[in-house]
N, C-alpha and C positions, 0 to 999 in steps of 0.2 A: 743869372738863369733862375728860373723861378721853381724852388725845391718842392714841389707840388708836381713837378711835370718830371723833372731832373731821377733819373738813377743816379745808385749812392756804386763808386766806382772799386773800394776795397771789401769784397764783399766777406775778405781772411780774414778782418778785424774781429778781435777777441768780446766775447760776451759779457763784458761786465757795464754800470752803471754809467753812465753816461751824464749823467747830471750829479755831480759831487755834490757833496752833505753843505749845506748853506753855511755863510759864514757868518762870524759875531754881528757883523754890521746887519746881514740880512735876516740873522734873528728876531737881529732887534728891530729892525724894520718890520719885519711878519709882526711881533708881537705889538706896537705901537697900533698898526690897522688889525687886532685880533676882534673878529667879528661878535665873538660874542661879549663885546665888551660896547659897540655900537649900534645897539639896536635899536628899535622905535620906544620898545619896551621897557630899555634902561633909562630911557628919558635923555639919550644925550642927540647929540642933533647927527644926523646920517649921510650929509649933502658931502662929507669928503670921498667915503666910503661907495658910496653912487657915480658919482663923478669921477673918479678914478679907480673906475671898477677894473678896466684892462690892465693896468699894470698890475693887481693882485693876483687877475687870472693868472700872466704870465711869468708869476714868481718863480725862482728856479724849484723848490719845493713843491710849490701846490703843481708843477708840470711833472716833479718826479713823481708823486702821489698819481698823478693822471696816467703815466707811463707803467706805472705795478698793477694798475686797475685794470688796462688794457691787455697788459699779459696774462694777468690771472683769470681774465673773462675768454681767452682763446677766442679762437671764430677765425673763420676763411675772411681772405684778402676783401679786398673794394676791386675797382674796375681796373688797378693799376698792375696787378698780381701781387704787388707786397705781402706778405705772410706777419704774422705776427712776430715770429723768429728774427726775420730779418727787419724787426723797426731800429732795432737797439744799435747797432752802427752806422744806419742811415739818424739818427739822429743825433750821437755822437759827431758826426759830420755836418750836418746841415741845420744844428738848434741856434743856432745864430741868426743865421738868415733866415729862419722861420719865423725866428718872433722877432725880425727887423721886418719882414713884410706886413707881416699881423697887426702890428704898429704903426706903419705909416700905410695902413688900410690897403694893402696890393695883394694881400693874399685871396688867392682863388679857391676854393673849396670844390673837389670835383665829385661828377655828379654819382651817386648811390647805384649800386647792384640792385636790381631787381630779380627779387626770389618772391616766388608764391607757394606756401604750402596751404595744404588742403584744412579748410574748416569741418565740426561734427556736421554742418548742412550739407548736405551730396550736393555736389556740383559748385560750390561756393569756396572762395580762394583767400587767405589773410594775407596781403599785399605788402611784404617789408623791402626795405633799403640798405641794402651793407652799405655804410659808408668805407673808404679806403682807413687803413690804418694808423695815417698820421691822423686825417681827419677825428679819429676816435679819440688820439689822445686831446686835443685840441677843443671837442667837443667836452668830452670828459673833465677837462681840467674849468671850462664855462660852467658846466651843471656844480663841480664843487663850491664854489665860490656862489653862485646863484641860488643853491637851495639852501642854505641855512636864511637868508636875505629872506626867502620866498616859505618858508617854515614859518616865520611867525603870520605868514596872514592865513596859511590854509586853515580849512575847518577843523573840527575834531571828530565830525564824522567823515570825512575821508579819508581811507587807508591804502592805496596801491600807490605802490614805488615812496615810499616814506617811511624815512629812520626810525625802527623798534615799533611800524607799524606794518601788517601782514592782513591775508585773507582769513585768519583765525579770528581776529580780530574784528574785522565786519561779520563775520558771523557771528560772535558774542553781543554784539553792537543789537545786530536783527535780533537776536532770541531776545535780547532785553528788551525791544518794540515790543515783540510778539507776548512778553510774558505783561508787559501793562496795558493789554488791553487792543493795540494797533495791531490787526490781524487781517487787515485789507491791505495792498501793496500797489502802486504803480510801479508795472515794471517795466521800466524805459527801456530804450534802444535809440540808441543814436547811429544814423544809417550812415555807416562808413564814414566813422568820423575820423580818423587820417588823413583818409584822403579829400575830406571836404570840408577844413579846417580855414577862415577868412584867414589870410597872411595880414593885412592891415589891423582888424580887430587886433589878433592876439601882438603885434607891435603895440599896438596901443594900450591894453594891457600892460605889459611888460613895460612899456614910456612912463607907466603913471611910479614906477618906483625905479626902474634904473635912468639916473640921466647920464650916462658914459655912453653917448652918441657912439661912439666907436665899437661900442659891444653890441648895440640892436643893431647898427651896422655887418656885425659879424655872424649874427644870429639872423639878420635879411637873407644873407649869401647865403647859408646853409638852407636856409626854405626854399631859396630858389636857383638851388646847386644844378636842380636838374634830374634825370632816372635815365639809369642806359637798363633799356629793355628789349630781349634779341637784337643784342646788337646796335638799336636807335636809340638814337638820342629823343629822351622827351623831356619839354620845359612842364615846372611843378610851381606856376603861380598861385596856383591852389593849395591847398591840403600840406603836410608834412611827412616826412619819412619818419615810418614806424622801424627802428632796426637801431638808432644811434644812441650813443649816451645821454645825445641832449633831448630825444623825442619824448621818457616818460616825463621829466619836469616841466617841458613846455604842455604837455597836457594836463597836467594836475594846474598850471597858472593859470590856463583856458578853463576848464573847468570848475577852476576856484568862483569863478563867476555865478555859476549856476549854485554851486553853496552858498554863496551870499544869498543870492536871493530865496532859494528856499528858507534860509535863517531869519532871515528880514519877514517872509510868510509866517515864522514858527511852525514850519512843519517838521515833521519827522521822518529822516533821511537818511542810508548808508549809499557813499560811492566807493567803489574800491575802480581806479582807472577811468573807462567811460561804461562800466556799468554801474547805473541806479538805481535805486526802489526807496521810492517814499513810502511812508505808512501811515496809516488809516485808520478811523474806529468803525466805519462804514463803508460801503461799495458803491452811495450814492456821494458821500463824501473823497473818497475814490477818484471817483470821476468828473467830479467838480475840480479838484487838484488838477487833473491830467487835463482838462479841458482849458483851464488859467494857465498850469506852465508851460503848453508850447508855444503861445506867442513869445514869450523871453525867448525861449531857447532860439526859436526860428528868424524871429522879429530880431531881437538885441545879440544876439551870438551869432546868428546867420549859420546856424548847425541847422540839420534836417532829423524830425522824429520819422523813424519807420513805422509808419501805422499800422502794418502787417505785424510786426515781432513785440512793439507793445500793446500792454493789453493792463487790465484792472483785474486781481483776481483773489480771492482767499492764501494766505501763506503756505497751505497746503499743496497747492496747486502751481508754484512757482520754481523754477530753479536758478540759485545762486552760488557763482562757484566753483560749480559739480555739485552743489549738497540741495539737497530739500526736505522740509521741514514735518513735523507733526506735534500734537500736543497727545501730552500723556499726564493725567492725572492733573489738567489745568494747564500743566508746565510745557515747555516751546519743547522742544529735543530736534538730534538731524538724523535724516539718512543719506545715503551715498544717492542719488539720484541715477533712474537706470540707465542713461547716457551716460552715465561715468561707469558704470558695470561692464556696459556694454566695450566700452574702449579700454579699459583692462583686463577683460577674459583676450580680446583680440592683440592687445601685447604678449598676456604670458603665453598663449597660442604661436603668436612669433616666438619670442623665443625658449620654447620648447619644440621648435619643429624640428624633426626629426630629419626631415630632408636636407635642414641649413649644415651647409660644412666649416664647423667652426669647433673648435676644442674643446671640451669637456671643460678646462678650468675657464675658457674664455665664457664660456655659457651659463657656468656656474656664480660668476661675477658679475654678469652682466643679469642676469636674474635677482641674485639677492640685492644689487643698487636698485634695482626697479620696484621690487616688490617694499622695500623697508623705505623708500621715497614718497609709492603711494600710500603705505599705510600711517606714515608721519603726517600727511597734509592731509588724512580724513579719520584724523585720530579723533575728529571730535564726533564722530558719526555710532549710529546703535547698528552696528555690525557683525556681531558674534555669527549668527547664522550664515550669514552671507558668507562669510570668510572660513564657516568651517566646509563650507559646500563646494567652496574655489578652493581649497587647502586639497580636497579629496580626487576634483579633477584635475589638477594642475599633477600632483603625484604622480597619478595617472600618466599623464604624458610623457613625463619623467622615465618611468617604468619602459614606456615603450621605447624612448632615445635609444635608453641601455640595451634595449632586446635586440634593436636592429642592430646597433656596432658590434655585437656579440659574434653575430651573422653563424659562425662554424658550428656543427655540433658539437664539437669537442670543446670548444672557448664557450657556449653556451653550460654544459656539463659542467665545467671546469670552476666558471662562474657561480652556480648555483649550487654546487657543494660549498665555496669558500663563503656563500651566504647563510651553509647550515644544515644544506636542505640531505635527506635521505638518499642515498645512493638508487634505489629504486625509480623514486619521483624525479629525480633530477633529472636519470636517463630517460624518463617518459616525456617530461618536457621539452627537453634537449629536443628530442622527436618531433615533436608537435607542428603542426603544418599549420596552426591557426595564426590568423593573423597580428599584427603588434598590437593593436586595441586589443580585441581581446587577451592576452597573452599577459597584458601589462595591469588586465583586471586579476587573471588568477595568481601573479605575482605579487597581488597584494600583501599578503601576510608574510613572506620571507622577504621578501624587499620593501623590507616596512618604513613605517613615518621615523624613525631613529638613525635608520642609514642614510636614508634619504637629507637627514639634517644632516649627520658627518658628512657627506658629502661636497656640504656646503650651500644647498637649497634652503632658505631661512621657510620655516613657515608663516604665514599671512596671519593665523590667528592668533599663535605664538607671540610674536613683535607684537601683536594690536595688544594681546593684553600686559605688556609692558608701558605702553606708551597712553595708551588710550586715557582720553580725559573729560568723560564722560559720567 
């Protein structure tokens, strides 16, 4: 029975590990094929390591490794209902026959959940694939073993989805353009490049360094697993699912393409994912760029450029990220770009709403992860004002939360004496028919910026000047 389709029947089986600790023999087998000891690089020859790439995938190790990955990353089921919870005894029971299928090539991959959430463009949808959860580890344990391989050819200007490499980093990359001088940008846009990814290209690709037939073989099946969307089944000869372990590698080796050839141009380039921007000492130089590389992309990669979303413009006028740029006293510097402003007043707005019925301490956790999230990933931004102005309204809100679960006179009274306030004023407030906005403005100064931190509300400007690295 093929455990791809198969329920796992003891569903009491206890939580623990499932794949034991490797033994001497298979240490020493890992360390014999240890990859970085085979690389192009070291000078020794790589035809064993390529060619027997599947049995490294399927070492009990690197599949335990692929199974801790999978649980630490949570996420809802694939199309099967499996839950992340319950992979751990279903594969205690069926790792045998999974990697005796996978082996003699009979494994089926089934096809990805279709989920769309909504893009900053109104009306415009980012189209991902929940693969089911064995798939994940499966996938996951391919991408292990396939990116250190595919590491030594990427560039060194591209940074998304790459080991001790981040979005901070291509932005350090752009200011270092911008501060010598490259202050024109193409700013590409690849139109739904996912979904309109050549399936034989990137095989061929891929063919030019793995020759373990069996793994592009396995890496076929997952391109063309398939999408159940409402319900239908749709065939994906096309394009690839954005949603799995193996989708950001498989774009960074697709895309390694278009680094080479800008490299080979000697132009000047940050990609983080499939967003690009070459740089420029001109706008007619600019456009000569952008004019030469979409026949590559279109012609030799058979991606599509969106002629609409790029465009040739000054550094000032672009955004990458969430951040966009200015020069101050010569030098590049960033700001938060107002579409990123704009989409977290609109969180801390959620959750500060007064109408959500959710707990005090749940509300108060779930703000400070958000607030000390966003202000780490635009720590490199010139923010003080902004933050002290979101600091004052976000309070604000705060204020009002408390005014309305207060509701009684008596628990309003009662409240605002243990805040300090005069027996007089407390009772006149107590009183007050005004409404929560206002209410939560004259509450200012006894419900100040200090309780509101015991509370457990981090402040925005607070954290920024901890962290900020600017």
């Amino acid at each position: 029975m093929n455990v791809t389709e198969s329920r796992f029947k003891n569903r009491q089986l206890h939580i623990e590990d499932y794949l034991q600790m490797v033994s001497a023999e298979q240490r020493e087998y890992a360390e014999v094929f240890d990859y970085s000891k085979i690389t192009e690089k070291s000078g020794v020859i790589t035809d064993y390591w390529t060619n027997n790439l599947l049995e490294l995938i399927l070492r009990k190790d690197n599949l335990n490794n692929a199974y801790k990955q999978v649980k630490r990353n949570r996420g809802k089921g694939g199309i099967d209902g499996m839950q992340v919870d319950e992979l751990l005894p279903f594969l205690r029971e069926n790792q045998e026959t999974l990697i005796q299928e996978i082996k003699g090539g009979k494994y089926k991959p089934n096809p990805v959940r279709r989920v769309e959430i909504p893009k900053e463009t109104k009306g415009e949808y980012r189209k991902l694939g929940v693969p089911t959860v064995v798939d994940r580890v499966i996938q996951q344990a391919i991408a292990q073993e396939l990116s250190p391989i595919f590491e030594e050819q990427f560039s060194e200007n591209s940074f998304g989805f790459r080991p001790k490499r981040g979005a901070h980093d291509a932005l350090r990359q752009c200011q270092k353009n911008v501060n010598d001088g490259y202050v024109y940008v193409v700013d590409m846009d690849l139109e739904k490049f996912f979904d309109t990814v050549c399936q034989s290209k990137l095989i061929e690709v891929l063919s030019r360094t793995i020759k373990d037939g069996r793994v592009i073989s396995l890496i076929h099946k997952y391109l063309n697993a398939g999408v159940i969307a409402n319900g239908k089944f749709e065939r994906t000869e096309v394009g690839m699912p954005q949603g799995g372990p193996l989708s950001p590698l498989l774009s960074n080796i697709m895309l390694n393409e278009l680094d080479k050839e800008l490299e080979r141009r000697e132009d000047r380039f940050v990609r983080y994912a499939d967003d690009c921007m070459i740089f420029c000492k001109s706008r007619k130089s600019a456009e000569r760029t952008l004019k030469n590389i979409i026949p590559f992309i279109e012609g030799k990669l058979f991606l599509k450029v969106n002629r609409k979303k790029t465009e040739v413009a000054h550094i000032s006028k672009v955004k990458y990220l969430g951040y966009t740029f200015y020069r101050y006293k010569g030098k590049c510097r960033f700001r938060v770009h107002q579409k990123s402003v704009v989409k977290m007043r609109n969180k801390i707005r959620e959750l500060t709403d007064r109408n959500k019925g959710i707990s005090n301490a749940e509300r108060e956790r779930k703000y400070q992860e958000y607030v000390r999230g966003w202000v780490e990933y635009f720590r490199l931004a010139d923010m003080k004002g902004l933050l002290k102005i979101t600091d004052e309204w976000a309070r604000r809100r705060i204020r009002a939360v408390y005014w309305k679960q207060w509701k009684k006179i008596k628990t309003k009274y009662r409240m605002l004496k243990a805040l300090g306030m005069e027996h007089w004023k407390a009772k006149e407030l107590a009183c007050s028919r005004k409404g929560y906005w206002r209410m939560a403005k004259v509450l200012n100064q006894i419900f100040s910026k200090k309780i509101i931190a015991k509370l457990g509300y981090t402040s925005m400007l607070d954290y920024y000047l901890v962290v900020c690295e600017n």
